[in-house]
Biopython code that builds the backbone (N, CA, C, O; Angstrom):
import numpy as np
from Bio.PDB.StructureBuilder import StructureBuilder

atoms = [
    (1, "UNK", "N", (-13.584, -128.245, -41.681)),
    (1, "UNK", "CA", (-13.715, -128.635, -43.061)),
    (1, "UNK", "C", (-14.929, -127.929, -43.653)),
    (1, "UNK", "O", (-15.864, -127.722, -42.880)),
    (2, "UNK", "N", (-15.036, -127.554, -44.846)),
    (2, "UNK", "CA", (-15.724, -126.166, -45.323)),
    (2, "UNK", "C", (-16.474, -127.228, -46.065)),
    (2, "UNK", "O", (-16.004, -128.141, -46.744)),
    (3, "UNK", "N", (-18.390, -126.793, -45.678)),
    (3, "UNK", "CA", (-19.168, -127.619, -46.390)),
    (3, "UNK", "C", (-19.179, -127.425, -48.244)),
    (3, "UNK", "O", (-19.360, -126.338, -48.794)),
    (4, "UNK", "N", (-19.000, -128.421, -48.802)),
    (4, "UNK", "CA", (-19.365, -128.276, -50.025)),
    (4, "UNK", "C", (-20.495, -128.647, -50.800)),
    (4, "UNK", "O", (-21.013, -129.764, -50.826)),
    (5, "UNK", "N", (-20.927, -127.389, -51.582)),
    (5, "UNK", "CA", (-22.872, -127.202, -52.054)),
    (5, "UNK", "C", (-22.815, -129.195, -52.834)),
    (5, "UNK", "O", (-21.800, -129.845, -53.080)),
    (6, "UNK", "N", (-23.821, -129.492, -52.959)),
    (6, "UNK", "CA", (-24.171, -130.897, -53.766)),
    (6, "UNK", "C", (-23.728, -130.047, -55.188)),
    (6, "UNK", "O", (-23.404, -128.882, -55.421)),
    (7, "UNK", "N", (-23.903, -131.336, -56.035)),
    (7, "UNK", "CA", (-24.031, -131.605, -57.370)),
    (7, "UNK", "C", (-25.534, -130.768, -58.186)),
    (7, "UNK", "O", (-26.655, -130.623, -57.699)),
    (8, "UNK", "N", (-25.183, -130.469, -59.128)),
    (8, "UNK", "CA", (-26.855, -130.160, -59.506)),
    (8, "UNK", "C", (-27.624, -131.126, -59.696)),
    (8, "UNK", "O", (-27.175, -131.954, -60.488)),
    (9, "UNK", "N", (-28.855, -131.397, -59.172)),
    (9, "UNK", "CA", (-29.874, -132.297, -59.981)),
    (9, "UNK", "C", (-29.976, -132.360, -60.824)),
    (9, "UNK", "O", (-30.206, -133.523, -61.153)),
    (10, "UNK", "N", (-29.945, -131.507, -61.828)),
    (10, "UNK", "CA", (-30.267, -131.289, -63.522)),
    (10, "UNK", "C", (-29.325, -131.794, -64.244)),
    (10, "UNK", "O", (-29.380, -132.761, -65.003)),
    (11, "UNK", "N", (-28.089, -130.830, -63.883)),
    (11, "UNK", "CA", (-27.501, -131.309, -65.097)),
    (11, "UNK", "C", (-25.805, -132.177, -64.831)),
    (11, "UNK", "O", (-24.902, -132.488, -65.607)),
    (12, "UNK", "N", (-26.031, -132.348, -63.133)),
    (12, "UNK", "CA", (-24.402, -133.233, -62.381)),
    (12, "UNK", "C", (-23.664, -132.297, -61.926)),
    (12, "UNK", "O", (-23.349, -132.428, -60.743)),
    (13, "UNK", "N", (-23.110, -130.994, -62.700)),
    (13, "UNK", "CA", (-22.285, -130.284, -62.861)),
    (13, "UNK", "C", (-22.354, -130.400, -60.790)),
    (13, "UNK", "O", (-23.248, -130.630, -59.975)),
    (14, "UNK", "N", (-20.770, -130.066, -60.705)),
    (14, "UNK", "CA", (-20.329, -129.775, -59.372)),
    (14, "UNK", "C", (-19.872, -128.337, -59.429)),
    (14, "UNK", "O", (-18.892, -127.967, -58.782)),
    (15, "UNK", "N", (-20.460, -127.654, -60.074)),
    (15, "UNK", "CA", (-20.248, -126.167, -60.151)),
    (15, "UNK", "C", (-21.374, -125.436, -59.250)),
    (15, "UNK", "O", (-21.928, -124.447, -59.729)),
    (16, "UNK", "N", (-21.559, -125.671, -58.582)),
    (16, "UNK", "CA", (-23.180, -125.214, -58.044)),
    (16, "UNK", "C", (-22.198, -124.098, -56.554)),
    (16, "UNK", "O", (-21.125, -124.336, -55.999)),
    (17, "UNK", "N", (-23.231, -122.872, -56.352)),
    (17, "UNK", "CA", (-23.039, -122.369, -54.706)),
    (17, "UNK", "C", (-24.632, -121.858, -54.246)),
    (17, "UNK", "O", (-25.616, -121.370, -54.801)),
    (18, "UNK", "N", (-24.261, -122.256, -52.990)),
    (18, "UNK", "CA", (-25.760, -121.531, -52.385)),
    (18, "UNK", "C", (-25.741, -119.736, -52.221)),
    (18, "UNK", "O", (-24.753, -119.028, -52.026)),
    (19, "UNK", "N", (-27.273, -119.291, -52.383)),
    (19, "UNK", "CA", (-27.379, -118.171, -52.422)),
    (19, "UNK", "C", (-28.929, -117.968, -51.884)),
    (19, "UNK", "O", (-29.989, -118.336, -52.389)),
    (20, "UNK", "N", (-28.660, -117.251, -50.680)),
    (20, "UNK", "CA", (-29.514, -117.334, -49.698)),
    (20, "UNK", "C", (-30.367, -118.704, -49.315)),
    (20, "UNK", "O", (-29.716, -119.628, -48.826)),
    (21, "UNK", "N", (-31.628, -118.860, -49.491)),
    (21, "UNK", "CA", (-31.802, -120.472, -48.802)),
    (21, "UNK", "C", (-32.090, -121.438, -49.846)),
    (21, "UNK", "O", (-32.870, -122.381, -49.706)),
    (22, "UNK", "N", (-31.260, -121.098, -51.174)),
    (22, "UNK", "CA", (-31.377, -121.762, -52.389)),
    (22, "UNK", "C", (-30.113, -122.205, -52.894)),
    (22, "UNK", "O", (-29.253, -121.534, -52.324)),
    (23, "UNK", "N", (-29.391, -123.322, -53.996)),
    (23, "UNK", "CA", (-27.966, -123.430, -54.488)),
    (23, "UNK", "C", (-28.912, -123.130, -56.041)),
    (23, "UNK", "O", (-30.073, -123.227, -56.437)),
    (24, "UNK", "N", (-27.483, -122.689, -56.594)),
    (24, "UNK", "CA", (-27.874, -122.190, -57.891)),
    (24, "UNK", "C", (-26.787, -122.684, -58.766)),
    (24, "UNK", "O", (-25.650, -122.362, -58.422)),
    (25, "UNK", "N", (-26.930, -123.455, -59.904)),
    (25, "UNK", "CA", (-26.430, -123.798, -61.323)),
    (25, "UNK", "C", (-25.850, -122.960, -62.256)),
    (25, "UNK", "O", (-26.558, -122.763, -63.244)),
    (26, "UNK", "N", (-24.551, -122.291, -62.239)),
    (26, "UNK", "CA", (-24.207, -121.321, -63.143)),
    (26, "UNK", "C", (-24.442, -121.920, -64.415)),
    (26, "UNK", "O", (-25.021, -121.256, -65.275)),
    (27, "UNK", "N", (-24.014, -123.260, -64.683)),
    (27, "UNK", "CA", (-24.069, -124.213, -65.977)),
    (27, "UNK", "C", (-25.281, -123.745, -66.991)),
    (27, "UNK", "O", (-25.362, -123.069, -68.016)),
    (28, "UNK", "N", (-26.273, -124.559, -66.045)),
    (28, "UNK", "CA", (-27.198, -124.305, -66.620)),
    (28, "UNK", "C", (-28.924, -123.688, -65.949)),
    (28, "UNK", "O", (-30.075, -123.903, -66.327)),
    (29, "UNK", "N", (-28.447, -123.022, -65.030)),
    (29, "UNK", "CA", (-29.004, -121.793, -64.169)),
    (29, "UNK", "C", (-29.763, -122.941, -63.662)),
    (29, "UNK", "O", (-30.672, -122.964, -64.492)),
    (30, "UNK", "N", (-29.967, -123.771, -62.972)),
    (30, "UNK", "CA", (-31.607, -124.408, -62.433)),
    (30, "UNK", "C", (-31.097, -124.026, -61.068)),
    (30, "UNK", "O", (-29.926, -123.861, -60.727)),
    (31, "UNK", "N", (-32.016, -123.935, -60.467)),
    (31, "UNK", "CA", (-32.485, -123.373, -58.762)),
    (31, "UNK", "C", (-32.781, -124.427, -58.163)),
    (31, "UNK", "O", (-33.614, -125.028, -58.842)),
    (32, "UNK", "N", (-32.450, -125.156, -56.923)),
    (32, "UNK", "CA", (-33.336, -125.705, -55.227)),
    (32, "UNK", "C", (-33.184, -125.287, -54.691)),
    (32, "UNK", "O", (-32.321, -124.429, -54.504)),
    (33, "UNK", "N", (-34.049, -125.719, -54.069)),
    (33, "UNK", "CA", (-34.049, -125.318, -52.484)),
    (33, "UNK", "C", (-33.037, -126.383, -51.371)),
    (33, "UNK", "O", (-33.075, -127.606, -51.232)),
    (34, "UNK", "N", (-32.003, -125.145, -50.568)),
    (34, "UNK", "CA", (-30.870, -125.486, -49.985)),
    (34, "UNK", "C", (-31.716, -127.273, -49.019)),
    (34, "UNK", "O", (-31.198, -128.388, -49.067)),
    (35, "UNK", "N", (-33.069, -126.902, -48.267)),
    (35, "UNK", "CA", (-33.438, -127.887, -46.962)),
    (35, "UNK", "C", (-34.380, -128.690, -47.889)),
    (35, "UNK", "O", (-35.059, -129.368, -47.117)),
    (36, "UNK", "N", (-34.804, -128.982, -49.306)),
    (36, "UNK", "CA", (-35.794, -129.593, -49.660)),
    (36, "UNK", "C", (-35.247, -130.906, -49.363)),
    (36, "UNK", "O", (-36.185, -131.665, -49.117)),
    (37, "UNK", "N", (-34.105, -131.505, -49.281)),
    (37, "UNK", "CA", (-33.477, -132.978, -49.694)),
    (37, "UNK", "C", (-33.756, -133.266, -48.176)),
    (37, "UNK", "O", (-34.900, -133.720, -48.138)),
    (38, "UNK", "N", (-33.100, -133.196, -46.572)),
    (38, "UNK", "CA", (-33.648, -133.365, -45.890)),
    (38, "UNK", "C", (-34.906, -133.885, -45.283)),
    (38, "UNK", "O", (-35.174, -135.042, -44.959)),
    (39, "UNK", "N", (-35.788, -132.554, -45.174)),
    (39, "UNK", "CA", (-37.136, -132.494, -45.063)),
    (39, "UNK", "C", (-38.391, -133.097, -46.077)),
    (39, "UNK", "O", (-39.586, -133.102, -45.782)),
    (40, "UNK", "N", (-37.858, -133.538, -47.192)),
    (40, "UNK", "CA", (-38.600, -134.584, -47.946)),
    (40, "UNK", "C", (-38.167, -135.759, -47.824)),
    (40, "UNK", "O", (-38.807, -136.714, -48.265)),
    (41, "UNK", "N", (-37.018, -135.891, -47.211)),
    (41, "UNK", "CA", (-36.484, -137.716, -46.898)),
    (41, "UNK", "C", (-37.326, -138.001, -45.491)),
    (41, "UNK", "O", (-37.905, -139.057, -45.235)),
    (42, "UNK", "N", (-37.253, -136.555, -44.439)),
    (42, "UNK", "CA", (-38.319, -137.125, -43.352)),
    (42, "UNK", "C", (-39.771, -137.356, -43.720)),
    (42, "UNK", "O", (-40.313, -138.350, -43.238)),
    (43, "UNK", "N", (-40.420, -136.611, -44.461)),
    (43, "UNK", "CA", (-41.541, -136.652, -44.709)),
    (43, "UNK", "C", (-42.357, -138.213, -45.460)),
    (43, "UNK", "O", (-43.485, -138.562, -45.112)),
    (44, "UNK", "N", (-41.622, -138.891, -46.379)),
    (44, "UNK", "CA", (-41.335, -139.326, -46.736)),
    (44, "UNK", "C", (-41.184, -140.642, -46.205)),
    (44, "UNK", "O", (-41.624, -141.727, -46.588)),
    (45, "UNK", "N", (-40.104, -140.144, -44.754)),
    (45, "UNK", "CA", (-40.489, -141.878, -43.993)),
    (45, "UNK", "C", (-41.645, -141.957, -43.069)),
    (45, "UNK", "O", (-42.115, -143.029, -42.688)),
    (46, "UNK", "N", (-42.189, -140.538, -42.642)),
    (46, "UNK", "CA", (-43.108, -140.258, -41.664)),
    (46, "UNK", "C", (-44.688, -140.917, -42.131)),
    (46, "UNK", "O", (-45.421, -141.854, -41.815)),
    (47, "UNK", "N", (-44.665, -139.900, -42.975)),
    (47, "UNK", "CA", (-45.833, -140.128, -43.655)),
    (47, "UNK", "C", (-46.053, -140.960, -45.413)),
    (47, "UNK", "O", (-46.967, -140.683, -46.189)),
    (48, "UNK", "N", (-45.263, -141.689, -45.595)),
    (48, "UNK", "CA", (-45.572, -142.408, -46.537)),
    (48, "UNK", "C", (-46.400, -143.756, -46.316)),
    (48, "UNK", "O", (-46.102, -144.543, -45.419)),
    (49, "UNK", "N", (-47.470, -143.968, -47.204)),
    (49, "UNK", "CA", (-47.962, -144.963, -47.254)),
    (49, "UNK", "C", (-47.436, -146.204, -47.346)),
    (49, "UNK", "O", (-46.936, -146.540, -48.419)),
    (50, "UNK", "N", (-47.451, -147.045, -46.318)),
    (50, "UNK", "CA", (-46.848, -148.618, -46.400)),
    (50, "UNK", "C", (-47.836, -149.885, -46.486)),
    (50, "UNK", "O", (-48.959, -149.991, -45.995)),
    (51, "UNK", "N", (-46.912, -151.063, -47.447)),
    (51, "UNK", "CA", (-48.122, -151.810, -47.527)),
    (51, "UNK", "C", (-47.947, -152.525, -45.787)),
    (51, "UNK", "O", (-47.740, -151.990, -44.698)),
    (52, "UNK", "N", (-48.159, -154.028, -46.234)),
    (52, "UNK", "CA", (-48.209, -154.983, -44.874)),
    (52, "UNK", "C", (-47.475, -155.481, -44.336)),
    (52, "UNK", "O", (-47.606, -156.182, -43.333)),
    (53, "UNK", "N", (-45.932, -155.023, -45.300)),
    (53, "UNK", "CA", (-44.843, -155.706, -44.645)),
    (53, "UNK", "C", (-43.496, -154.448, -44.260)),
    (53, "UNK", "O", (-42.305, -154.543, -43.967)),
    (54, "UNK", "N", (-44.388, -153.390, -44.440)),
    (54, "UNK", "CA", (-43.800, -152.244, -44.028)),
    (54, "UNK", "C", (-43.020, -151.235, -45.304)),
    (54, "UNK", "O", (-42.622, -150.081, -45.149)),
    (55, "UNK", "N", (-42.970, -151.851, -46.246)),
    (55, "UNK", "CA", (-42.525, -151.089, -47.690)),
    (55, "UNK", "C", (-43.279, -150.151, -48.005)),
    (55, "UNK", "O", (-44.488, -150.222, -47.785)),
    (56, "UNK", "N", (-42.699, -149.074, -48.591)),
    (56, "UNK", "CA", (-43.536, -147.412, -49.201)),
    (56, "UNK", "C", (-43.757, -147.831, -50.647)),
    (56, "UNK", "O", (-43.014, -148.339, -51.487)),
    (57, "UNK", "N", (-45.322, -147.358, -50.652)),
    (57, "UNK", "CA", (-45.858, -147.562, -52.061)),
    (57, "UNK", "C", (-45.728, -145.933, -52.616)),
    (57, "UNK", "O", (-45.561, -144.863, -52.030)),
    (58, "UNK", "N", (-45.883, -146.292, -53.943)),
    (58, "UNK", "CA", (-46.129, -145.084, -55.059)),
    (58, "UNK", "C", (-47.089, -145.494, -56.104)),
    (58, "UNK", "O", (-47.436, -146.525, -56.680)),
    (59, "UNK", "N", (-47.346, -144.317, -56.094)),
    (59, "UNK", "CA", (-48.437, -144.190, -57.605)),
    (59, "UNK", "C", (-47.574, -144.998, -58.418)),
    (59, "UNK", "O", (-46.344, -144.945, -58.399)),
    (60, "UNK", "N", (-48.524, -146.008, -59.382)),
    (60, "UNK", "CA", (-48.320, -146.550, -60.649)),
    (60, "UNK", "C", (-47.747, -147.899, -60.115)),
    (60, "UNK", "O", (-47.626, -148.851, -60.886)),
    (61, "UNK", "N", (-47.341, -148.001, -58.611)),
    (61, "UNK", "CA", (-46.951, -149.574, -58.372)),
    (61, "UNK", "C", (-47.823, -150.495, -58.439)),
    (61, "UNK", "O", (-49.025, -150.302, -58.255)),
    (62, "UNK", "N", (-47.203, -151.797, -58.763)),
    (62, "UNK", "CA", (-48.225, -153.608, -58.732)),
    (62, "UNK", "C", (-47.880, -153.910, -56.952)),
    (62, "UNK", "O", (-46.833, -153.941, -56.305)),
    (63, "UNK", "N", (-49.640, -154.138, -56.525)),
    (63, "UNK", "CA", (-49.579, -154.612, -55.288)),
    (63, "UNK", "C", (-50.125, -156.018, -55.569)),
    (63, "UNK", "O", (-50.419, -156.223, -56.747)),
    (64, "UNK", "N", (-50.291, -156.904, -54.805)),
    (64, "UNK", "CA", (-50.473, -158.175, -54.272)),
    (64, "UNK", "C", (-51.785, -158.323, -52.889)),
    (64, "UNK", "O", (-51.504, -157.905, -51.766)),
    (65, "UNK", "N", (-52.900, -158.833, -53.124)),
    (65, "UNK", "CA", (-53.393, -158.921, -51.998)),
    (65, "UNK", "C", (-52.969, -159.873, -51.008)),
    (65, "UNK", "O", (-52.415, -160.875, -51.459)),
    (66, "UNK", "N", (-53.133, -159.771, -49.475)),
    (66, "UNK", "CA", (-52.527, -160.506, -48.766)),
    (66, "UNK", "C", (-53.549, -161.538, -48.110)),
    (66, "UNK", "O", (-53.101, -162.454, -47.421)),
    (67, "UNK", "N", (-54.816, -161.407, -48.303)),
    (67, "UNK", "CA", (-55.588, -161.570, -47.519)),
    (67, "UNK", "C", (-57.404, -161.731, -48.615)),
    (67, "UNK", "O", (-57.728, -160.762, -49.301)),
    (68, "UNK", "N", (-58.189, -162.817, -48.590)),
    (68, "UNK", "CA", (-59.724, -162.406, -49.036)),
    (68, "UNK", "C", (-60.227, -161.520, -48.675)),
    (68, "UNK", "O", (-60.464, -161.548, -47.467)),
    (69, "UNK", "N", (-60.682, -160.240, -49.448)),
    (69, "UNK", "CA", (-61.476, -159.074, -49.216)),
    (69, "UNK", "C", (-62.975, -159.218, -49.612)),
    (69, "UNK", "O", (-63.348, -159.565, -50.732)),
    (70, "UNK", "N", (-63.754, -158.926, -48.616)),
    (70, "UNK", "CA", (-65.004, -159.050, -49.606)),
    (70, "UNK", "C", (-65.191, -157.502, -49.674)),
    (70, "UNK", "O", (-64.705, -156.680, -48.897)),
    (71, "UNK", "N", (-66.137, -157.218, -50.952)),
    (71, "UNK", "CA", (-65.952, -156.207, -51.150)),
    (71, "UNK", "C", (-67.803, -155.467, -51.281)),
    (71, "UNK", "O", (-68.724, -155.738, -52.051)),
    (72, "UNK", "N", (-67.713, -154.728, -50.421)),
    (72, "UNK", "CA", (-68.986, -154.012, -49.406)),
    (72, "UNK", "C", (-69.950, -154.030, -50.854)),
    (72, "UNK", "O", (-69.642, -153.889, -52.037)),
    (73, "UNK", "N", (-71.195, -154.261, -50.194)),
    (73, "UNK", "CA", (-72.197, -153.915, -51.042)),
    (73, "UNK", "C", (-72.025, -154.803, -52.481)),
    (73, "UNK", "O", (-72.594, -154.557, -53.544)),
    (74, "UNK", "N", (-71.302, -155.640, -52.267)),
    (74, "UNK", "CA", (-71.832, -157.070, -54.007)),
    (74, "UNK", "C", (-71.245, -158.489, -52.987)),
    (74, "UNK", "O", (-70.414, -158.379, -52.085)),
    (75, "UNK", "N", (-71.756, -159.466, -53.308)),
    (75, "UNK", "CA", (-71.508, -160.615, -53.061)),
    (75, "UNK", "C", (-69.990, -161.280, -53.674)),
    (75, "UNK", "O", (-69.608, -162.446, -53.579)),
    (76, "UNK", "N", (-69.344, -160.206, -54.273)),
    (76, "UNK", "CA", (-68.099, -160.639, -54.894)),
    (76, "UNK", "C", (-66.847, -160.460, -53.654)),
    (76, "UNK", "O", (-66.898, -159.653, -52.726)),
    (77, "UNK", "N", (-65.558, -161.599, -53.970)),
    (77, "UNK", "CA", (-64.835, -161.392, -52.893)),
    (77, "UNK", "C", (-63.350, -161.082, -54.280)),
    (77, "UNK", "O", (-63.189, -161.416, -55.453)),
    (78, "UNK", "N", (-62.602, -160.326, -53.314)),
    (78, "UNK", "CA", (-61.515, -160.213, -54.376)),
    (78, "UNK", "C", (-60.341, -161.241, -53.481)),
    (78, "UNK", "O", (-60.046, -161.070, -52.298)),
    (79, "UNK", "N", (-59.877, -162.144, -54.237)),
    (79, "UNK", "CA", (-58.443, -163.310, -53.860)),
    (79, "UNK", "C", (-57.234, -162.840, -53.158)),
    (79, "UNK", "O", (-56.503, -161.906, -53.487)),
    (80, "UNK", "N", (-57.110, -163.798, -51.918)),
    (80, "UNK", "CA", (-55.634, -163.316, -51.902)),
    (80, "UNK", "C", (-54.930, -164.344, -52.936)),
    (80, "UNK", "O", (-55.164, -165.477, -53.358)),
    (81, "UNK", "N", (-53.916, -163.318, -53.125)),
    (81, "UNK", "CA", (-53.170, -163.342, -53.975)),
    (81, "UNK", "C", (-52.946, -162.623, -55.629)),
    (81, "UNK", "O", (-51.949, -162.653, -56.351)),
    (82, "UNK", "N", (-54.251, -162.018, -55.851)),
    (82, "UNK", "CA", (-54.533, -161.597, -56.779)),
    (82, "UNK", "C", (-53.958, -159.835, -56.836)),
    (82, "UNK", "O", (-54.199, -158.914, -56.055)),
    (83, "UNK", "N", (-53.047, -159.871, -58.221)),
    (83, "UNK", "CA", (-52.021, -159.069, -58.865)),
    (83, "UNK", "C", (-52.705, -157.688, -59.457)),
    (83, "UNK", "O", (-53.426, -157.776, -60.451)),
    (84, "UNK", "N", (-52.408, -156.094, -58.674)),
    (84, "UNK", "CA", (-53.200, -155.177, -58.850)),
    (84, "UNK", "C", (-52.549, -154.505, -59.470)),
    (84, "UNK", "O", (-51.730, -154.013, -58.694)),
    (85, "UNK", "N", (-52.364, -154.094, -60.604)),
    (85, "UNK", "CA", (-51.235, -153.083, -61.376)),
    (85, "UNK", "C", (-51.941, -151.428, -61.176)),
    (85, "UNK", "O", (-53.035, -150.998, -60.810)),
    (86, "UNK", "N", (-50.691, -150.844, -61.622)),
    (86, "UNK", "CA", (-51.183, -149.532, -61.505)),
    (86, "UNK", "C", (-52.147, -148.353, -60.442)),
    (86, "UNK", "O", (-53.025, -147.583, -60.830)),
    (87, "UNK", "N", (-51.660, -148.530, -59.109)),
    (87, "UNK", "CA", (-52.344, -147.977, -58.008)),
    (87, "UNK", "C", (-52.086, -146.839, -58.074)),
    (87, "UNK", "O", (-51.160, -146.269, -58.650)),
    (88, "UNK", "N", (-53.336, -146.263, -57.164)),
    (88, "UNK", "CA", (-52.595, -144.568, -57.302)),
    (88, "UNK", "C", (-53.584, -144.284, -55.249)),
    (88, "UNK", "O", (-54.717, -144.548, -54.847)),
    (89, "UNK", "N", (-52.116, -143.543, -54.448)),
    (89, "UNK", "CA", (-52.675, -143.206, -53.665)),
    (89, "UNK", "C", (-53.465, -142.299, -53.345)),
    (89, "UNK", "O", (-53.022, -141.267, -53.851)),
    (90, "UNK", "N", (-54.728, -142.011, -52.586)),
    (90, "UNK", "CA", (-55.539, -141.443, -52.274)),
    (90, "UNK", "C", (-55.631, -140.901, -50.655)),
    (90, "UNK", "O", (-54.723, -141.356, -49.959)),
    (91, "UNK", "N", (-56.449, -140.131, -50.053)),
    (91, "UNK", "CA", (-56.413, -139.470, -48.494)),
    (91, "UNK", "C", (-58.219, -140.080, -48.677)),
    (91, "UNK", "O", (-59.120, -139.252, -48.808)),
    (92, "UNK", "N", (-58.499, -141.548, -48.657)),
    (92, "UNK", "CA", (-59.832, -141.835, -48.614)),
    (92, "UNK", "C", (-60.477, -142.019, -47.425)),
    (92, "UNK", "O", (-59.784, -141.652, -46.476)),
    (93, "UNK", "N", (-61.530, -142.445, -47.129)),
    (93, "UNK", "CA", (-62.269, -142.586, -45.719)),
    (93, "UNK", "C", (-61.660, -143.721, -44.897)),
    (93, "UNK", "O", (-60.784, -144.518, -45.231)),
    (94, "UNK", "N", (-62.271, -143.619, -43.839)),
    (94, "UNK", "CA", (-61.505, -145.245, -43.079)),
    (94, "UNK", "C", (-60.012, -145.408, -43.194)),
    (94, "UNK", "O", (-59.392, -146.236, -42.527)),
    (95, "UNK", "N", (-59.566, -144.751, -43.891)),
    (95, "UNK", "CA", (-58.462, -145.547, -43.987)),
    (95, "UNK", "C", (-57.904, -145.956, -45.530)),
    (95, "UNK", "O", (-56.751, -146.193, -45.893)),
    (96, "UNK", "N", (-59.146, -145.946, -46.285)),
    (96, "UNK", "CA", (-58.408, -146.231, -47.651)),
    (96, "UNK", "C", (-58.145, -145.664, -48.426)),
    (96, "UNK", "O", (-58.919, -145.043, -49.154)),
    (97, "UNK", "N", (-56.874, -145.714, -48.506)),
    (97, "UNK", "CA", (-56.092, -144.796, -48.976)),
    (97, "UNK", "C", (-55.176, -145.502, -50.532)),
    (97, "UNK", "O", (-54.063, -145.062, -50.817)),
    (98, "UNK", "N", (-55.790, -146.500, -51.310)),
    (98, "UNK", "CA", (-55.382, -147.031, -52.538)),
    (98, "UNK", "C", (-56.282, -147.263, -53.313)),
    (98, "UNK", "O", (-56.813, -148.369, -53.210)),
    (99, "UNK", "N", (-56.788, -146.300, -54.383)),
    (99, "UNK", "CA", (-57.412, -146.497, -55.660)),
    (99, "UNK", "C", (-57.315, -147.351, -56.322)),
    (99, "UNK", "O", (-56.125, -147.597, -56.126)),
    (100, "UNK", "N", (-57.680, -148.169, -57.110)),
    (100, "UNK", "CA", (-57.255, -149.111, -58.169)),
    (100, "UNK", "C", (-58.195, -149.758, -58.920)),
    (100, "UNK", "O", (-59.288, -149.812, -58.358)),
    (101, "UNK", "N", (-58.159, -150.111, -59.670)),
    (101, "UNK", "CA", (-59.313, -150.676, -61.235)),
    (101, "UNK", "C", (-59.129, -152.224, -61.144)),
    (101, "UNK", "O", (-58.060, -152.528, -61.672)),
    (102, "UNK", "N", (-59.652, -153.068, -60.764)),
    (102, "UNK", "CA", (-59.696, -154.904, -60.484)),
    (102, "UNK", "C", (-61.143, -155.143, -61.704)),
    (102, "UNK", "O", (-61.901, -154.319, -62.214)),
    (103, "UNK", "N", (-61.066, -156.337, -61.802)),
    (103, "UNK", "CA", (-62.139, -157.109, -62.480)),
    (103, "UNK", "C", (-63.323, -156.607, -62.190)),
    (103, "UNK", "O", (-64.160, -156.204, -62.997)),
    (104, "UNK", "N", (-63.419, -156.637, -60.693)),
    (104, "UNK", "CA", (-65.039, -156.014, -59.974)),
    (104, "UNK", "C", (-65.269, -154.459, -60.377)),
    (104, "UNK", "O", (-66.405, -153.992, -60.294)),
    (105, "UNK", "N", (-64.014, -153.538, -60.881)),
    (105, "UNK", "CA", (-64.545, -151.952, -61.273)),
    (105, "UNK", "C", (-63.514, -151.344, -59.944)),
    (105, "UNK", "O", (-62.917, -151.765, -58.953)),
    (106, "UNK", "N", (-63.715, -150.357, -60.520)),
    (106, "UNK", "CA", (-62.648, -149.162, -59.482)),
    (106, "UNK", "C", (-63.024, -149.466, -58.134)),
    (106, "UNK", "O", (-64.213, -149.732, -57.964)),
    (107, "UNK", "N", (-62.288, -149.482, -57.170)),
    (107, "UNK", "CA", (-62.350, -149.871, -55.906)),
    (107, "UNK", "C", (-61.113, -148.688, -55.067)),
    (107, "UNK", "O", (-60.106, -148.105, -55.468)),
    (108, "UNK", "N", (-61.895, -148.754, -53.654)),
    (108, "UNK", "CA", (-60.631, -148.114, -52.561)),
    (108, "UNK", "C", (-60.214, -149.202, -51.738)),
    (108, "UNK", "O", (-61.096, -149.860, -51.187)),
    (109, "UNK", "N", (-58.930, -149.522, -51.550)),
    (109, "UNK", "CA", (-58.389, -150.426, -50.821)),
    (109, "UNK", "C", (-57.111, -149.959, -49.522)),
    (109, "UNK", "O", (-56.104, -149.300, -49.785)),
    (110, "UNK", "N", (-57.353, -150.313, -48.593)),
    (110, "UNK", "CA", (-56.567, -150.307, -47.167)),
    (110, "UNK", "C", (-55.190, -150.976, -47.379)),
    (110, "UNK", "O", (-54.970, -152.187, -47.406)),
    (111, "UNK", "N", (-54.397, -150.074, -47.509)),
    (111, "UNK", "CA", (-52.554, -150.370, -47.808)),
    (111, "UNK", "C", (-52.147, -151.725, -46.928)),
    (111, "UNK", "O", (-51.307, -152.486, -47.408)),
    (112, "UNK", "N", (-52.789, -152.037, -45.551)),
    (112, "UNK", "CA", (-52.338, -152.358, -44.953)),
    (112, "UNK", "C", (-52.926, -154.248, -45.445)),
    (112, "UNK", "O", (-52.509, -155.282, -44.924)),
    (113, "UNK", "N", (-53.815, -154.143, -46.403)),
    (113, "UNK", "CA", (-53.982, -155.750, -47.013)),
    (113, "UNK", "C", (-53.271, -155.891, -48.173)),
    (113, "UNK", "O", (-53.794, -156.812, -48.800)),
    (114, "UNK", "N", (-52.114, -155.329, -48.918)),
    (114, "UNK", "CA", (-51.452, -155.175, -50.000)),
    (114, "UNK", "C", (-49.734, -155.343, -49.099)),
    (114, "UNK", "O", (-49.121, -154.957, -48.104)),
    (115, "UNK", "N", (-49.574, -156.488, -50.715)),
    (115, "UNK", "CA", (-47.950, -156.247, -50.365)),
    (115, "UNK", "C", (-47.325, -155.389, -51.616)),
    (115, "UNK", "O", (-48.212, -154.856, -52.283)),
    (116, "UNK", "N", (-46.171, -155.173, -52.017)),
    (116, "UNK", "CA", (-46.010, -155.008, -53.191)),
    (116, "UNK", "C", (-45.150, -156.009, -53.496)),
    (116, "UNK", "O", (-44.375, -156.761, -52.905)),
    (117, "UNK", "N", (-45.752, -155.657, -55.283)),
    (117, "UNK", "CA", (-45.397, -157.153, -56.310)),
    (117, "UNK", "C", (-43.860, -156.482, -56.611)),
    (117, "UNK", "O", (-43.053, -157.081, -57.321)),
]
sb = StructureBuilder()
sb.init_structure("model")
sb.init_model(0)
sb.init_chain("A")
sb.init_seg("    ")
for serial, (resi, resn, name, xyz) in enumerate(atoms, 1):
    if name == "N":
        sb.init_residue(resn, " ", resi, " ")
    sb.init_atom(name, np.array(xyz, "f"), 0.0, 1.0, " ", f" {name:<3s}", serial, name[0])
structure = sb.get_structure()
């Protein structure tokens, strides 16, 4: 049975053929790459950031703390339970690897005390 190229991303059309390690859109000419869909679904489960119950976060998601954090250097503790909108991941020290803006001011937080909301 003779593989048939996907759909275009762009624009649906099932008019698409591969041409060398790319499929190409006669429709409306847009280009991928033939192995990107693959190799970004592994990457993706490999290395994506998860919160505490094993779910992949993204930039701009609401997390949930799971746990009282105190937070280094002020006498302030941030709640569990308390609702963090708008995260954005980071490659930070230790381990923390979630940016985010709370009551206390911009903070780095460890994925692994976050659920998502």
């Amino acid at each position: 049975m003779p593989h048939t190229p996907p759909a275009c991303p762009q624009c649906g059309q099932e008019n698409t053929y591969p041409d060398g390690d790319h499929f190409i859109c006669p429709d409306c000419a847009h280009e991928w790459p033939q192995a990107a869909a693959p190799d970004s679904d592994e990457a993706a489960v490999g290395g994506a950031v998860r919160d505490a119950h094993g779910n992949p976060l993204q930039d701009g998601d609401a997390v949930i703390l799971v746990k009282d954090l105190k937070v280094k250097g002020s006498s302030s503790t941030l709640k569990k339970g308390t609702k963090i909108k708008g995260i954005r991941l980071v490659d930070g020290a230790d381990g923390h690897n979630v940016d985010c803006k709370t009551d206390l001011g911009s903070l780095l937080l460890k994925s692994e005390f976050l659920k998502k909301a």
